[in-house]
C-alpha positions in Angstrom: -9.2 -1.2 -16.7 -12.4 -1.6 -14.9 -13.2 -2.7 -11.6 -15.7 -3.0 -9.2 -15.6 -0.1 -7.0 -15.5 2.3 -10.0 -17.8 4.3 -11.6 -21.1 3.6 -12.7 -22.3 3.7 -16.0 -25.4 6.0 -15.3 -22.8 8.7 -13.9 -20.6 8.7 -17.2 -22.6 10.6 -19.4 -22.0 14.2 -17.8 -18.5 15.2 -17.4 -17.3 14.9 -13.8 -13.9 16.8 -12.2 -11.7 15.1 -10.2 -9.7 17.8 -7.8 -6.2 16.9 -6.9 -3.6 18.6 -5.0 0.3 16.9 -4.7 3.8 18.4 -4.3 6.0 20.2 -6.6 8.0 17.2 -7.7 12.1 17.7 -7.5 12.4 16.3 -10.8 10.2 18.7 -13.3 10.1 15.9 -15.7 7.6 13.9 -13.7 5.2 16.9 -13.3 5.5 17.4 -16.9 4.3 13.5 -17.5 1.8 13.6 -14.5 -0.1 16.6 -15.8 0.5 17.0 -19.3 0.2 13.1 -20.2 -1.2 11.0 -17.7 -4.0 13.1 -16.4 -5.0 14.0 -19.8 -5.5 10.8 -21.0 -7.0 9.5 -18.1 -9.5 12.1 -18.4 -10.2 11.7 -21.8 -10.9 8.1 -21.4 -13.1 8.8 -18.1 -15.1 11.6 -19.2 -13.0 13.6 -16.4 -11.9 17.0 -16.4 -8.9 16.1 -14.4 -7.0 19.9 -12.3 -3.8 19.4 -10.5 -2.4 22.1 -7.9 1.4 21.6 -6.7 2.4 22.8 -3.8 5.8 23.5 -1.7 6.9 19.9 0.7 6.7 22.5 3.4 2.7 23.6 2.4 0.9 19.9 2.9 0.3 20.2 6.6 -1.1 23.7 6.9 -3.0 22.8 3.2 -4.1 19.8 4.6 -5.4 20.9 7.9 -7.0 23.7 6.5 -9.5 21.8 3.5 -10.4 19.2 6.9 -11.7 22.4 8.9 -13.4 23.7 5.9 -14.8 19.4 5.3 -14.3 20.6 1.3 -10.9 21.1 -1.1 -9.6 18.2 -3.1 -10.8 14.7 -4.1 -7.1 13.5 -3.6 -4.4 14.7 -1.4 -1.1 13.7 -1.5 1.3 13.7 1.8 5.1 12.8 1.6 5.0 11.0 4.9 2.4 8.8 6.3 -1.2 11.1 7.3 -2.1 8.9 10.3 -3.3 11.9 12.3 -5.9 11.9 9.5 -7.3 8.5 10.0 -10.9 9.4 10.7 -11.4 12.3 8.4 -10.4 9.9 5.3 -12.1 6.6 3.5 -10.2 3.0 4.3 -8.3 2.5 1.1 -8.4 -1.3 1.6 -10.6 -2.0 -1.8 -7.5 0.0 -3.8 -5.4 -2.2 -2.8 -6.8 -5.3 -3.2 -7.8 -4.0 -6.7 -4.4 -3.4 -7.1 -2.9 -6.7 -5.8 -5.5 -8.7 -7.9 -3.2 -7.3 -11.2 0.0 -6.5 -9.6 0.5 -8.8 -6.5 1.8 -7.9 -3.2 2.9 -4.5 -2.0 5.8 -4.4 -0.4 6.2 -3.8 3.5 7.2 -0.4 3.7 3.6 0.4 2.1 1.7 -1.5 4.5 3.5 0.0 7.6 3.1 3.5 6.0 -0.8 3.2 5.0 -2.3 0.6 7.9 -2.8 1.1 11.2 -3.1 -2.6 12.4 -5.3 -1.5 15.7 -8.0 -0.7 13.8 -7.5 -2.7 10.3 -8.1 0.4 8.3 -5.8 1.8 5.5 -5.6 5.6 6.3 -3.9 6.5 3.2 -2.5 4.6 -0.3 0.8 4.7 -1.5 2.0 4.3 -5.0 5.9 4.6 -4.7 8.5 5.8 -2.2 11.7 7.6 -2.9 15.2 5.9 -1.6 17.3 8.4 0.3 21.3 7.2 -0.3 24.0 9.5 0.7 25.4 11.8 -1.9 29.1 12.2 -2.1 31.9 14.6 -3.7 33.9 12.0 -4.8 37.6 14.8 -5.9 37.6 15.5 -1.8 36.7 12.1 -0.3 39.2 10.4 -2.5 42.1 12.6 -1.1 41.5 12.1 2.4 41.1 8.3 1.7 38.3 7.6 0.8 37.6 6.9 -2.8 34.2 5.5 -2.7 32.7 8.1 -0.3 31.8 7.0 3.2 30.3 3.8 4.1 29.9 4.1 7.6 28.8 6.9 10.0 32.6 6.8 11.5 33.7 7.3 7.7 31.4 10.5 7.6 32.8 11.8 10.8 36.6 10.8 10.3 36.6 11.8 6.2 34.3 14.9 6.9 36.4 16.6 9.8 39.8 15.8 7.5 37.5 17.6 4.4 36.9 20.4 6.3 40.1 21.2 8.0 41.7 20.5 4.2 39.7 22.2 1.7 37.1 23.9 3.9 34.0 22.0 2.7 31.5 20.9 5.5 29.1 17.7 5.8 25.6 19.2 5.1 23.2 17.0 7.4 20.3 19.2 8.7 19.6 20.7 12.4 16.6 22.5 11.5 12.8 21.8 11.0 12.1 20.8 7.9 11.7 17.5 6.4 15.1 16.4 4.8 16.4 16.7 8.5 13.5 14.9 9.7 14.9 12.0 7.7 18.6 12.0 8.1 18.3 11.9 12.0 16.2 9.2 12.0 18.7 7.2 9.7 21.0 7.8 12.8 18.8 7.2 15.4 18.2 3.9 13.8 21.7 2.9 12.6 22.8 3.9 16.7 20.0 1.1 17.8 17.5 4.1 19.0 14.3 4.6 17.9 10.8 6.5 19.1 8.7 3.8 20.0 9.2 -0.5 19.4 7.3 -2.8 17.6 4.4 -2.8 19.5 4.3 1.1 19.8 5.4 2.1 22.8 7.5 5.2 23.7 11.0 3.8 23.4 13.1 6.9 22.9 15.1 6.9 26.1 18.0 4.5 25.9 21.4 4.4 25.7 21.6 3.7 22.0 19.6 7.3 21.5 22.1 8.9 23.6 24.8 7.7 21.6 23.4 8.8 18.2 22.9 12.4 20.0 26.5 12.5 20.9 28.2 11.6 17.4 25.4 13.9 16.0 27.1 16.7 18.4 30.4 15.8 17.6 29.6 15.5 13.7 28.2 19.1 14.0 31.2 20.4 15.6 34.1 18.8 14.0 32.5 19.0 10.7 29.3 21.5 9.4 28.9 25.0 10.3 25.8 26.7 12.1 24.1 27.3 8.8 22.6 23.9 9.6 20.0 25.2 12.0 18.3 27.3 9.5 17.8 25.0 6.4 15.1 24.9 4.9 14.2 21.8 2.3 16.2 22.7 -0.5 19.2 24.1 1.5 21.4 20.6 1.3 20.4 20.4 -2.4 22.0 23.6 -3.8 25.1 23.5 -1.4 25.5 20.3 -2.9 25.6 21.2 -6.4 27.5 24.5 -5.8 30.7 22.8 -4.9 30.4 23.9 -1.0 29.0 20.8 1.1 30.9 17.3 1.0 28.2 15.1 1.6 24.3 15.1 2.1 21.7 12.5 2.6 19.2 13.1 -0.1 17.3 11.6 -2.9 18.7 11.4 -6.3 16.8 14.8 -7.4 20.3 15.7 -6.7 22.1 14.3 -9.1 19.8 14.5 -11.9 20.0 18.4 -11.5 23.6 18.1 -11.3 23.1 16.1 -14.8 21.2 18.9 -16.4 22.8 21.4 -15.0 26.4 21.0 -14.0 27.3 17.9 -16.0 31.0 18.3 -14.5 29.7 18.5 -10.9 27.8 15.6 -12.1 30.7 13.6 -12.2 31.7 14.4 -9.1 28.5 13.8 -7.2 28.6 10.2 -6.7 25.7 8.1 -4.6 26.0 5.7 -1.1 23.3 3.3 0.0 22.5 4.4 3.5 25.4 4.3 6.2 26.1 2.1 8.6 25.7 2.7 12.1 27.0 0.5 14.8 24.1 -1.6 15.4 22.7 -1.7 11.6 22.6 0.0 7.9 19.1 1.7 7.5 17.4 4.6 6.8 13.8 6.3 6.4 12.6 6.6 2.5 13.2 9.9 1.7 9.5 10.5 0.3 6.6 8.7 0.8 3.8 9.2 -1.5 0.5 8.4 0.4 -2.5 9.8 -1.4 -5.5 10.4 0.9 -9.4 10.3 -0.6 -11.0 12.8 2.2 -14.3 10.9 3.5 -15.6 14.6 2.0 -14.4 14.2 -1.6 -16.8 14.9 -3.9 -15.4 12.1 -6.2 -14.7 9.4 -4.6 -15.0 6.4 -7.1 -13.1 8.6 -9.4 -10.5 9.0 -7.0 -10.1 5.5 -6.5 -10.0 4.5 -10.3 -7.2 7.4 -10.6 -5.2 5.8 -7.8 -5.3 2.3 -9.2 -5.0 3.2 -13.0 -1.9 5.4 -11.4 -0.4 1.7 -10.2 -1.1 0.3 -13.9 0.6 3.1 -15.2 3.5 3.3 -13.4 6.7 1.9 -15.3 5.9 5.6 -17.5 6.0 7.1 -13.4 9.4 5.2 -12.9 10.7 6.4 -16.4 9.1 10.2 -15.9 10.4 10.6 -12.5 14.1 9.4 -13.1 14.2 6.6 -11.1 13.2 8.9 -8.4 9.7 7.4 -7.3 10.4 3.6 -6.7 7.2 1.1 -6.8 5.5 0.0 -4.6 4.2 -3.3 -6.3 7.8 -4.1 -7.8 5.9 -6.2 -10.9 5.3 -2.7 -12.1 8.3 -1.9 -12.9 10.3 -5.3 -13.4 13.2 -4.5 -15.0 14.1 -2.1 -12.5 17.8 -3.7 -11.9 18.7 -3.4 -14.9 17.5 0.1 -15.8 19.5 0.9 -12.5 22.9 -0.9 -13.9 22.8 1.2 -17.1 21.6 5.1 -17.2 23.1 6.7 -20.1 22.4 9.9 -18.4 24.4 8.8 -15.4 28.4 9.5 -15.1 29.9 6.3 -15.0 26.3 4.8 -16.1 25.9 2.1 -12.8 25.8 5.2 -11.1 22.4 4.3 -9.6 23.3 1.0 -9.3 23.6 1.2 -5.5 19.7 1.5 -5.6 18.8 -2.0 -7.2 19.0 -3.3 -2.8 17.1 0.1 -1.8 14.6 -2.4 0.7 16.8 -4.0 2.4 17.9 -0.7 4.3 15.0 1.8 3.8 12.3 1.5 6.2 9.2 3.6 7.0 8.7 6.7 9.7 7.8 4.6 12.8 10.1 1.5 12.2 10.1 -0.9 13.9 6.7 -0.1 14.3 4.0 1.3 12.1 3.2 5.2 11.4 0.7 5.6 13.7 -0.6 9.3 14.5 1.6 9.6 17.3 4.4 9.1 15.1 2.8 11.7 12.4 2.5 14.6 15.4 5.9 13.4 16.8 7.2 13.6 12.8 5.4 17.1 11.8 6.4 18.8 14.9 10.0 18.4 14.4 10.5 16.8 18.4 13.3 15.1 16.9 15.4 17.8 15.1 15.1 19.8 18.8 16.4 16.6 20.6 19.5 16.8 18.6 19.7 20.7 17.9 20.1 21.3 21.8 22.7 19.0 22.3 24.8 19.8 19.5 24.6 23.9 20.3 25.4 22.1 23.7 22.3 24.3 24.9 21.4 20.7 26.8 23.4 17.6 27.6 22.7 14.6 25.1 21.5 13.1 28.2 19.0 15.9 29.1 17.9 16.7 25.2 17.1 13.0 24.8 14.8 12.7 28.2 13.1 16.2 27.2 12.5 14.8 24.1 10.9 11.1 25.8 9.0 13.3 27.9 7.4 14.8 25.1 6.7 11.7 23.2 4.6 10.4 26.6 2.5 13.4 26.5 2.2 12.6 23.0 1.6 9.2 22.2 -0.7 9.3 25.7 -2.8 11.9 23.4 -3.0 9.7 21.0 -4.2 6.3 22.9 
């Protein structure tokens, strides 16, 4: 592919490095594709000597924050949720895009309102795929209490979890702590209850009744049905109590169950997936990972970064494949037989495991919803104000009442930051 914005032919005959710095992905086998297949090549073909560092989830900001101070580190960084705090120290990724959506078409919404802010009409960051986050069920306990096909509704969860617990001693593993698989599951409550931070047009709209109601089941699911091991999780906590037989349920991507696969093939079986609850006002939840790659206006490759990104996009039904179905596209052309790969995993026990997945956006929606991710939303996000909210009231250190207004009171000092 060649493209306007990329590389000119006087630079191409001394080798160049392009510097790049992403997570440790959950599923090895995509780390093993990225680095050992897709960079070489790309390198190869671009006269590119192409490094890759991976990092922990819980390492971006500090990483990130830190080459911004220095003004030097890699050419492209990726974040798992949307940078908007970085919006002036990075290019406008606009001419990626519309490279991209002259091959591929359009992206789909949850991109846009993850990458854009629409005050300004720049495109702080670029986004390749997102990752689905569906509930993740033991299907030998659920089925005894009554409920063969796992919850389907956050009443299910609290009803089935509390007769799990009192039965067989297993708890419901949602997160109470700061770290970013609780940063996610909350917000699929908050949402599903008819709360949210801030509406459409992005203003602070956390105080409500519908936020105080997602408090108080979150309180009552903590006490009827987890234990206080919640409060200390770190990212990986709801994964391995998963897969060791202890929790009953957690909201995670499907990393889980393709460890369970390799792994524990007869937990495998038991591990069965949920599209996102239902609350009483609507089914949603946040994507569990967004990957929104950032070219830092001090990168000291810039087109290369840019060709990387959009060669990435033409490349990306070997991403889909590499990953596991974990990383879903962006520009759904890319991978277009996507339902039916779903429908049929021979690695999957019963094989439409992942079937559930094939109407991911219709309930996933992007940090911010209904508005964009905006850099209040990316403090408000990366400083954990709503794991406190709830944390408080469910150690009943607070009323719901009081932990939700402490919490809108912060988000105005925020957000007023911000303006």
């Amino acid at each position: 592919m060649t493209s306007a914005f990329l590389f000119p032919q006087r630079a191409l005959a001394q080798q160049k490095t392009l510097k790049i710095v992403q997570w440790s992905h959950f599923v090895p086998g995509y780390d093993k594709w990225f680095d050992g297949t897709f960079t070489k090549e790309w390198g190869a073909r671009h006269n590119t000597n192409v490094t890759v560092d991976h990092i922990a989830t819980a390492e971006i900001p500090a990483r990130a924050a830190a080459e911004v101070a220095a003004k030097r580190g890699h050419d492209l960084f990726m974040f798992v949720s949307p940078p908007a705090s970085y919006e002036k120290q990075v290019i406008d990724h606009k001419e990626i895009y519309q490279e991209v959506e002259r091959k591929h078409g359009k992206k789909i919404s949850l991109a846009e309102k993850s990458t854009y802010n629409p005050k300004t009409k720049k495109y702080f960051a670029f986004s390749d795929s997102y990752v689905p986050d569906p509930g993740n069920y033991r299907k030998d306990p659920w089925s005894q209490v009554g409920f063969p096909h796992g919850p389907d509704t956050y009443d299910d969860l609290l009803a089935g979890g509390k007769r799990i617990k009192q039965k067989f001693g297993n708890p419901v593993g949602i997160g109470l702590s700061q770290e970013v698989d609780t940063n996610m599951a909350l917000r699929a409550i908050l949402w599903s209850f008819g709360g949210a931070e801030q509406d459409e047009a992005g203003r602070v709209a956390l105080y409500s009744k519908h936020t105080i109601d997602a408090v108080k089941f979150v309180r009552d699911l903590y006490q009827q049905c987890e234990t206080p091991e919640v409060f200390s999780w770190d990212v990986s906590s709801n994964n391995r109590g998963i897969l060791s037989g202890k929790l009953s349920f957690v909201q995670n991507a499907i990393s889980v169950t393709r460890a369970a696969e390799k792994d524990n093939p007869e937990m495998s079986k038991q591990i069965q997936i949920t599209r996102a609850l239902k609350g009483p006002v609507r089914r949603i939840a946040s994507e569990h990972v967004m990957d929104c790659y950032v070219i830092w206006e001090f990168a000291e490759n810039k087109d290369g970064a840019k060709q990387f990104l959009a060669d990435l996009v033409d490349n990306f039904s070997a991403a889909f494949h590499a990953s596991e179905f974990y990383n879903f596209p962006c520009f759904p052309s890319t991978v277009p037989d996507i339902d039916k790969l779903l429908a049929n995993d021979p690695k999957a026990s019963p094989p439409d495991k992942y079937k559930v997945l094939s109407d991911v956006l219709k309930w996933a929606t992007n940090v911010g919803y209904p508005g964009y991710a905006t850099a209040a939303i990316d403090e408000v996000f990366n400083t954990f104000v709503l794991p406190t909210m709830f944390a408080k009231a469910a150690r009943d250190e607070m009323t719901p009442d009081a932990a939700v207004r402490a919490a809108d009171t912060e988000l105005k000092r925020i957000f007023g930051k911000w303006k």
